[in-house]
LUMKOL-923808 format. One record per residue (C-alpha): residue number from 1; residue in three letters; x, y, z. Coordinates in steps of 0.2 Angstrom, whole numbers, plus 5000, padded with zeros to 4 digits. Each point is the difference from the previous one (the first is absolute). Example, Ala and Ser with C-alpha at 12.3 -4.5 7.8 and 13.67 -1.06 7.14 Angstrom:
<rs>
i|aa|x|y|z
1|ALA|5062|4978|5039
2|SER|5006|5017|4997
</rs>
This chain:
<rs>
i|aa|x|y|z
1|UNK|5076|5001|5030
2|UNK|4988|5008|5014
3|UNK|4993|4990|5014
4|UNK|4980|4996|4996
5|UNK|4986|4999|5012
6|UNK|4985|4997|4993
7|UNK|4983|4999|5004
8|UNK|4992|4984|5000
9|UNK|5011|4984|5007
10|UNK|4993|4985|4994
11|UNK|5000|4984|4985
12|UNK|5007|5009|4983
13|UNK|4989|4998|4986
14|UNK|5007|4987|4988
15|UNK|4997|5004|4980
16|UNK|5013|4988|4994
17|UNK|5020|4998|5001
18|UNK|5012|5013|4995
19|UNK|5014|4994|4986
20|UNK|5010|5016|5003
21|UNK|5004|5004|5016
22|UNK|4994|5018|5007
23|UNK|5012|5009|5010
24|UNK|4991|4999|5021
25|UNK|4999|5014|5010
26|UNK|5003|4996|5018
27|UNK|4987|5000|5012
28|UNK|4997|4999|5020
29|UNK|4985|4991|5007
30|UNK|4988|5013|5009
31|UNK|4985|4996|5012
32|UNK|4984|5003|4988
33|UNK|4982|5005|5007
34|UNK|4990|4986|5000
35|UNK|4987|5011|4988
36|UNK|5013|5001|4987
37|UNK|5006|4982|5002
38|UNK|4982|4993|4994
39|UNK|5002|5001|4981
40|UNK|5011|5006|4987
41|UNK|5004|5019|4997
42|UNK|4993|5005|4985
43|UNK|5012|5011|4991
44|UNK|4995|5009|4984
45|UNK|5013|5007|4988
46|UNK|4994|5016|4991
47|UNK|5007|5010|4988
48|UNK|5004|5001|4982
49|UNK|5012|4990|4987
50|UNK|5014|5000|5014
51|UNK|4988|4991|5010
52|UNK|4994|4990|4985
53|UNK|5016|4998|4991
54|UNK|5000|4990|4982
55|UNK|4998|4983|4994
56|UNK|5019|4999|5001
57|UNK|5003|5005|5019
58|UNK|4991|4995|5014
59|UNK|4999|5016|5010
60|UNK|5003|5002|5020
61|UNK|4988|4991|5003
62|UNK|5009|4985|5000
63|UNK|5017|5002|5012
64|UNK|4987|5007|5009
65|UNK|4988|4986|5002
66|UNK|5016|4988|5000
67|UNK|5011|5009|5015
68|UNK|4979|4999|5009
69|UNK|4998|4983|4995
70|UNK|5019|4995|5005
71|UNK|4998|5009|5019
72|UNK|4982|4989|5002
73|UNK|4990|5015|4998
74|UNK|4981|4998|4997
75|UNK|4996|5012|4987
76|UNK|4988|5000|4985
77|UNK|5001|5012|4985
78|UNK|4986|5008|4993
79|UNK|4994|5008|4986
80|UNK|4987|4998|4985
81|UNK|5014|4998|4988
82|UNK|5013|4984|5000
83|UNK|5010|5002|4983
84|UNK|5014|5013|4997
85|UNK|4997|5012|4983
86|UNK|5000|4989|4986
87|UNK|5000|4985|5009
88|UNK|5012|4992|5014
89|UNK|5008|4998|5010
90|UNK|5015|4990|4995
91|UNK|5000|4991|5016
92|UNK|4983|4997|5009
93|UNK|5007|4993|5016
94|UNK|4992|5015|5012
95|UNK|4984|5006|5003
96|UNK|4995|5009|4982
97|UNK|4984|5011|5008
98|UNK|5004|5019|4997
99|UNK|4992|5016|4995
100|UNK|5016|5007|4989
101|UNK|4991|5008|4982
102|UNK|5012|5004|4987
103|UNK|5000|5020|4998
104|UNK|4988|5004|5012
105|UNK|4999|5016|5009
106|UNK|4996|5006|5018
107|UNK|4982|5006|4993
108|UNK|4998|4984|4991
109|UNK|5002|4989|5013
110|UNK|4990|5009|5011
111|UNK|4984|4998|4990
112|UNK|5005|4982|5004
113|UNK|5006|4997|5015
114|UNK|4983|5001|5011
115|UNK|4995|4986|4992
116|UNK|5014|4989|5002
117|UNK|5004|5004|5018
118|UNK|4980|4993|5002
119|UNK|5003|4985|4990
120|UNK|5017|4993|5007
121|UNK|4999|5008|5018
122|UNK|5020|5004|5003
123|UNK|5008|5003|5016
124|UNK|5015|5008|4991
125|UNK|5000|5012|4985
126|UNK|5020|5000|4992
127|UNK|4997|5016|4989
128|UNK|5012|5004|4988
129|UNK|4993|5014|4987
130|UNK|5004|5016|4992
131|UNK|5012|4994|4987
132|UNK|4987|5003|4986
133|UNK|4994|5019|5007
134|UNK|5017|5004|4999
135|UNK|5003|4993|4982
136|UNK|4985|5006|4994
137|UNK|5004|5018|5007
138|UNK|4985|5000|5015
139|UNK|5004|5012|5011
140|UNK|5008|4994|5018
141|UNK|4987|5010|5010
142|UNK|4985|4992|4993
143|UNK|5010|4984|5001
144|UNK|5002|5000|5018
145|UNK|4982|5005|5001
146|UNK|4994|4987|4990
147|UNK|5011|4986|5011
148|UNK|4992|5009|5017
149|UNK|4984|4996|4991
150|UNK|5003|4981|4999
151|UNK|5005|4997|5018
152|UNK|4980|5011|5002
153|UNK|4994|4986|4989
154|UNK|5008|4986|5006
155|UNK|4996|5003|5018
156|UNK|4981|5004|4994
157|UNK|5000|4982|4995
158|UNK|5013|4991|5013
159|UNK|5001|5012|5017
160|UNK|5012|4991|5005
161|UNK|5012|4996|4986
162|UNK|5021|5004|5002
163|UNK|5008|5011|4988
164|UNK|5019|5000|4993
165|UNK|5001|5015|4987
166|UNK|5018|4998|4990
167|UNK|5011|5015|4995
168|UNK|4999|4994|4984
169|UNK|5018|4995|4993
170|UNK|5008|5010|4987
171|UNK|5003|4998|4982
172|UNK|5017|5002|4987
173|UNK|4992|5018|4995
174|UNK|5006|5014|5012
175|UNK|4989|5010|4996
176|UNK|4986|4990|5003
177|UNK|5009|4993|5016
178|UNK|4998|5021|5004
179|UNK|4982|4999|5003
180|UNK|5000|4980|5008
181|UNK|5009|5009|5015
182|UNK|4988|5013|5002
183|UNK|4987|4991|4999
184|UNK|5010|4987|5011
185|UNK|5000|5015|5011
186|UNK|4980|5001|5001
187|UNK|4998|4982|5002
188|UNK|5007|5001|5018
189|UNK|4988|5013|5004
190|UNK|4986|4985|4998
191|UNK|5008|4992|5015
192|UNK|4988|5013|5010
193|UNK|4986|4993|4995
194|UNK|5003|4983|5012
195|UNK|4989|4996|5014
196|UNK|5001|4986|5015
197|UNK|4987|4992|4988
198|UNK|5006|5000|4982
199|UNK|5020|5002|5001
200|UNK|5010|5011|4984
201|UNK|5016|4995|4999
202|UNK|5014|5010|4987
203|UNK|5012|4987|4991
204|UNK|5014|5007|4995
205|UNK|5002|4990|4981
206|UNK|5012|5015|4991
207|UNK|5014|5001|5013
208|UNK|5012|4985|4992
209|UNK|4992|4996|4985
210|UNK|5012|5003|4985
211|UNK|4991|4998|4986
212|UNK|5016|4999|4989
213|UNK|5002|4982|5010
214|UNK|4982|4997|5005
215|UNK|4989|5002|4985
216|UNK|5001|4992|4982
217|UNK|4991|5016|4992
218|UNK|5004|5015|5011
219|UNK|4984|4998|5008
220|UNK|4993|4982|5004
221|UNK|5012|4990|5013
222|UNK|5008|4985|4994
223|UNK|5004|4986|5013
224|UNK|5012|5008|5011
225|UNK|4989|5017|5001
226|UNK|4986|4988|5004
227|UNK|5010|4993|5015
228|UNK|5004|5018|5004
229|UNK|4980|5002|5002
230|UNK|4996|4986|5008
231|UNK|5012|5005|5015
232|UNK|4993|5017|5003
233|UNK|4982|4992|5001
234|UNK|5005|4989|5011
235|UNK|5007|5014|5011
236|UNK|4982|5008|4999
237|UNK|4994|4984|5006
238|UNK|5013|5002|5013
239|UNK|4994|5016|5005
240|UNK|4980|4996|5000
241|UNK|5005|4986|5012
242|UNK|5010|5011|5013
243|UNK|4984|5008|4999
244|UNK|4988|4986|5004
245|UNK|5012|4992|5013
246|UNK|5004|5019|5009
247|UNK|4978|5001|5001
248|UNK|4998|4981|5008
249|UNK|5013|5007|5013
250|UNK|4990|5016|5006
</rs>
């Protein structure tokens, strides 16, 4: 398990107790700015149905609130939606607010996205997307143009908003896995768009992930891929921390 540092330090949020025990990543106690200390971080999860998940699995969304929640951490998700697709969670013992839509493209959540970002005001963007363009045969250029795009938007309506942009984890079809790595590829081009502003960090979500072990359709994690997610967002949030902490030093 990696070492977390995280960014805000302060009273976890409470959204009831946990019957089934969720694996903790350790953490280390950091000095936080005073700033960031002040209020919860407001995190929203974006993506699609590996975001969402179904009404029979609860997404990475909870062992990642859960490992936050168990390190004290003062976080809020957000998110106009707070159901999985068809329903769900099974267990609703984490903070439910997302914007995951089933299916959803790049383009389709770009109409969108300007929107929310306005609405629920997030100080971190955990974008997972591109599953769908490459199913539904969209082409990796326009892809990665599309998801430049979003961070355009995003910034237009929150200048100072944090991204982590996941190399999106691979499926059981090969072939389909082909065209995950290049686009995987263009993804960490994206990291050239940060600024001391608005950070873009590159998560690395296909390294590790079997989908033989960590999905229960080839394609959607089941509860140990969830896991496996949750512990390289919270080495983003690792990351974007380093960041903040290195700037308050200079």
């Amino acid at each position: 398990m990696p070492r977390i540092l995280l960014l805000v330090l302060l009273a976890g949020c409470g959204n009831g107790s946990d019957s089934q025990t969720t694996p903790a990543v350790p953490a280390s106690t950091t000095t936080v700015p005073a700033a960031l200390a002040e209020r919860p971080l407001r995190i929203m999860p974006l993506g699609d149905s590996i975001t969402q998940a179904d009404s029979e699995h609860d997404s990475y969304r909870r062992p990642l609130f859960k490992n936050l929640e168990l390190e004290g951490r003062s976080v809020d998700f957000v998110g106009s939606l707070s159901s999985n697709y068809r329903g769900g969670p099974p267990r609703r013992d984490f903070d439910l607010d997302h914007e995951g839509h089933w299916g959803w493209r790049v383009d389709e959540i770009l109409e969108e996205v300007g929107g929310w970002v306005l609405e629920e005001e997030p100080d971190v963007l955990l974008v997972h997307l591109g599953s769908n363009d490459v199913f539904q045969d969209q082409g990796v250029s326009s892809t990665l143009d599309e998801l430049s795009r979003l961070i355009d938007v995003v910034r237009d309506a929150r200048p100072d908003a944090a991204f982590l942009i996941a190399q999106i984890i691979p499926t059981s079809n090969a072939s389909r896995n082909r065209t995950l790595r290049e686009l995987n590829t263009g993804i960490a081009s994206l990291e050239s768009k940060s600024t001391e502003r608005s950070k873009v960090r590159i998560v690395d979500h296909f390294t590790g992930f079997d989908p033989a072990r960590m999905t229960y359709d080839g394609v959607h994690p089941n509860p140990e891929g969830e896991i496996h997610m949750a512990e390289r967002w919270l080495e983003g949030l690792a990351a974007l921390e380093r960041h903040v902490d290195e700037s308050e030093r200079r």
